[in-house]
C-alpha positions as a Markdown table, in Angstrom:
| # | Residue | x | y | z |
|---|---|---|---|---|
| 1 | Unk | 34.0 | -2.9 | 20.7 |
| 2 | Unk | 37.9 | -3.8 | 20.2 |
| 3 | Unk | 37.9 | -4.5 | 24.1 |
| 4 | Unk | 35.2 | -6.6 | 24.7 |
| 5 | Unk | 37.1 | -8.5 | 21.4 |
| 6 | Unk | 40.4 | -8.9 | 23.6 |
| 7 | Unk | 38.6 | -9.8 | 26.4 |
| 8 | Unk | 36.9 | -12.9 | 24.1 |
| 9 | Unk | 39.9 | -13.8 | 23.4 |
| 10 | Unk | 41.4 | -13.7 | 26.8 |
| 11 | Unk | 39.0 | -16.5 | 27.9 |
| 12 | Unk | 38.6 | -20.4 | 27.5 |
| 13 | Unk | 35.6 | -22.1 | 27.5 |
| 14 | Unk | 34.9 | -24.8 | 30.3 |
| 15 | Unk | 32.3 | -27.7 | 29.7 |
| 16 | Unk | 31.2 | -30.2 | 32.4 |
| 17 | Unk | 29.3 | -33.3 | 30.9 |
| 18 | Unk | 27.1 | -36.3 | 33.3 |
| 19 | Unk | 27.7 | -36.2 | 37.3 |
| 20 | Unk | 30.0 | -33.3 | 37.0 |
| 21 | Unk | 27.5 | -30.5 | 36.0 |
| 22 | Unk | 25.5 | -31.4 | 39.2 |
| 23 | Unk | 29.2 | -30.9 | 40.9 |
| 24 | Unk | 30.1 | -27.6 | 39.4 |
| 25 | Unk | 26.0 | -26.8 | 39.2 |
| 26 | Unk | 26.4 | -25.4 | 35.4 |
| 27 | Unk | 27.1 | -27.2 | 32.1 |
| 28 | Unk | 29.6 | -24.7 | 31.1 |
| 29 | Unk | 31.5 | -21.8 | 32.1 |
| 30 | Unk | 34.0 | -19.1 | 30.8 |
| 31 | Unk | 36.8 | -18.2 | 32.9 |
| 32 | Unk | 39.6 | -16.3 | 32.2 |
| 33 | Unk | 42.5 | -18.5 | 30.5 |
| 34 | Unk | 45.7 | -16.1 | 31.9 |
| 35 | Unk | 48.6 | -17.8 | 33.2 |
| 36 | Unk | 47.2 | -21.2 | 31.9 |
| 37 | Unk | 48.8 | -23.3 | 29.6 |
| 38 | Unk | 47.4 | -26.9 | 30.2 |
| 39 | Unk | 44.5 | -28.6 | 30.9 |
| 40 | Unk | 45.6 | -29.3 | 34.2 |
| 41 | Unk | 46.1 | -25.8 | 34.9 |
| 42 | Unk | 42.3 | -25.2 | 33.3 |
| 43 | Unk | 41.3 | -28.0 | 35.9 |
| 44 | Unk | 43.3 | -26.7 | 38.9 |
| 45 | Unk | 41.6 | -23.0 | 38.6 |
| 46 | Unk | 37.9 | -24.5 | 38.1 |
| 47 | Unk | 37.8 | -27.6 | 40.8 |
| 48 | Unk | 39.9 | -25.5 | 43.8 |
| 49 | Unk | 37.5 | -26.0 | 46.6 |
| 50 | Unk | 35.0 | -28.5 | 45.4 |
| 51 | Unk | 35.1 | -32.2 | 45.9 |
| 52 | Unk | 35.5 | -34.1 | 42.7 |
| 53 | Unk | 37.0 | -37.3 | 41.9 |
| 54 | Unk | 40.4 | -37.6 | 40.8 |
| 55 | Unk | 39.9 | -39.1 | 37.7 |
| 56 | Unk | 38.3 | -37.3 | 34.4 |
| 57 | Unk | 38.4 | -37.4 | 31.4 |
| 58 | Unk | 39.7 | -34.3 | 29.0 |
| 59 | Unk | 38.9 | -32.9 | 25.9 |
| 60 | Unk | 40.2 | -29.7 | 23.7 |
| 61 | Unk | 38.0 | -28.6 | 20.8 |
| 62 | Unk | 36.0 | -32.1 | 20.8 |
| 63 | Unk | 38.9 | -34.0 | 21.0 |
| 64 | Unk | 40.5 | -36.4 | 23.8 |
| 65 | Unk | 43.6 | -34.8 | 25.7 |
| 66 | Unk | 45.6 | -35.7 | 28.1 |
| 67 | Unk | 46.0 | -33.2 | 31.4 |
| 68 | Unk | 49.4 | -32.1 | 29.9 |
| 69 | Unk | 47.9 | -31.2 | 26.6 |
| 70 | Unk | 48.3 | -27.4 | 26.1 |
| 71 | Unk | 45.6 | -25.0 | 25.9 |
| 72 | Unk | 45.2 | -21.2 | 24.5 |
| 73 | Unk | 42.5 | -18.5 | 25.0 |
| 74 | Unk | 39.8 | -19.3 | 22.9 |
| 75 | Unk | 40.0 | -23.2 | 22.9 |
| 76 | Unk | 37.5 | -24.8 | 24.9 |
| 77 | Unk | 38.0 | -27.7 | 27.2 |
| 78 | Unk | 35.8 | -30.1 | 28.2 |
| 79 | Unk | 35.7 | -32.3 | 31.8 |
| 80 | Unk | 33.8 | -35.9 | 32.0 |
| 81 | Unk | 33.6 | -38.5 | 34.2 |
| 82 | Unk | 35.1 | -41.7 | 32.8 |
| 83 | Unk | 32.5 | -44.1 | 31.3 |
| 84 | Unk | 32.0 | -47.5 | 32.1 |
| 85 | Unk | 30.3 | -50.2 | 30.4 |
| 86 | Unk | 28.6 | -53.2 | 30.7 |
């Protein structure tokens, strides 16, 4: 049990909100968060290959970050396109 623990907490939690679940075809995924340490880095791993627009918005634990904000295993880190209105 102590291992599938560690692995828990070797992960981040990745949620995709409006057009960008249809891009990645899922509202969330887990992926592992080694060798990350921003939400760029988060970005980088999960886009790589797909074509999305440049800008999104970020979030960490329900709140607005910036790409440079630091992340750790466990936190989970949101992606949405921004939101216009009218």
């Amino acid at each position: 049990m102590t291992q599938s623990k560690n692995e828990h907490n070797m992960t981040i939690k990745v949620l995709y909100f409006a057009s960008l679940k249809e891009v990645f075809g899922c509202a969330e995924q887990v992926i592992n968060s080694a060798g990350m340490s921003t939400v760029d880095d988060v970005w980088q791993q999960v886009s790589a290959g797909c074509e999305v627009q440049q800008s999104v918005l970020n979030a960490v634990n329900q709140e607005y970050a910036d790409s440079d904000t630091a992340v750790k295993a466990g936190d989970e880190v949101a992606f949405f396109p921004p939101v216009t209105g009218g």
